[in-house]
N, C-alpha and C positions, 0 to 999 in steps of 0.2 A: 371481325367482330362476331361474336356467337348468337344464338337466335336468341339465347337465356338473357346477354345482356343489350338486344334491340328490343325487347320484349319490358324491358322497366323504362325505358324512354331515353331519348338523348336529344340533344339541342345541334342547331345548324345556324352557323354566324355564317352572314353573305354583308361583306362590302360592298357598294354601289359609289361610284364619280358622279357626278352634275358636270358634265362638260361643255354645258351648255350659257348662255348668256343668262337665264334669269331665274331665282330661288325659285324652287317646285318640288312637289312633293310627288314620292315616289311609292308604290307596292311592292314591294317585295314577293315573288309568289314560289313556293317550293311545291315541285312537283318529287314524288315519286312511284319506278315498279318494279315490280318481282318478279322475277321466273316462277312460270307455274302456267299451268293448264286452266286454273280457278281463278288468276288472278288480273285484275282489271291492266290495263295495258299504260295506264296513266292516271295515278291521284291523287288531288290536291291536298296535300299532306301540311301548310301552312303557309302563313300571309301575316304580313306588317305593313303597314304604313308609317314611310320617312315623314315627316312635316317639315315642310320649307328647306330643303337642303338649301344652300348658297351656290352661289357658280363658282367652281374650281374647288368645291368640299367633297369629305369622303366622308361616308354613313355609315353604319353598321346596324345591321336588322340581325335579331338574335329570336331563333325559332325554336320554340320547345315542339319536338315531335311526338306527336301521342302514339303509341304502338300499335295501337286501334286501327289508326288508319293506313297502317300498312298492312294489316291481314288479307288474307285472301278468302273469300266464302264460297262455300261448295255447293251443290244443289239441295241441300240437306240443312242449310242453315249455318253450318258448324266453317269459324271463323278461327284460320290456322296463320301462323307466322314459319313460313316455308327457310329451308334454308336453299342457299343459292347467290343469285347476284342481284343486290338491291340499287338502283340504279338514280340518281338524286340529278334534280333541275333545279336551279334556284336562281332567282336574279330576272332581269329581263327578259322580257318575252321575246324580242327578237333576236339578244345574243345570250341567252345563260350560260351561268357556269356549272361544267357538268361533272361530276362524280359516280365511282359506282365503287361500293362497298362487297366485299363477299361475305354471307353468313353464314356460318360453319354449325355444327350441330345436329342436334335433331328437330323437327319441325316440331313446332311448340304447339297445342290448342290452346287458344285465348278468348279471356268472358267476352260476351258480348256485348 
């Protein structure tokens, strides 16, 4: 994916199981980070909440990703979208599912 188009935003679906015995409701939490000397090492880039999933059902949480909150900011203020390897967590906390994207291009500077 290129920085030009992580920079207009895109969406992350994560399925979840309830493999459990009783309806509950679950968060969904997507973490992501960038390569980069400026760039925080982990963050939290979106969040949903399931209601009442059923036991032996599958959910789908669908996460608009703002590009904001992947930038990286420098000691100057100035909030950049690097290119590199952007590395995504999503799902539960103790076993997520993990991805990692490469973005290609040139480092983009982004409003604030």
């Amino acid at each position: 994916m290129s920085t030009q188009a992580a920079a207009a935003g895109f969406s992350l679906s994560v399925s979840v199981a309830n493999t459990g015995s009783t309806a509950s409701d679950c968060v969904v939490l997507a973490f992501g980070s960038l390569t980069g000397a400026e760039c925080p090492l982990r963050t939290l880039i979106g969040f949903e909440r399931l209601s009442l999933v059923r036991p032996g059902a599958t959910a789908t949480a669908t996460l608009a990703v703002d590009p904001r909150t992947l930038g990286c900011v420098d000691n100057v203020g100035v909030r950049t979208l690097p290119a590199g390897t952007l590395s995504l967590e999503a799902g539960d906390i103790v076993a997520p599912a993990k991805h990692s994207v490469t973005l290609t291009g040139p480092d983009l500077v982004m409003p604030v």
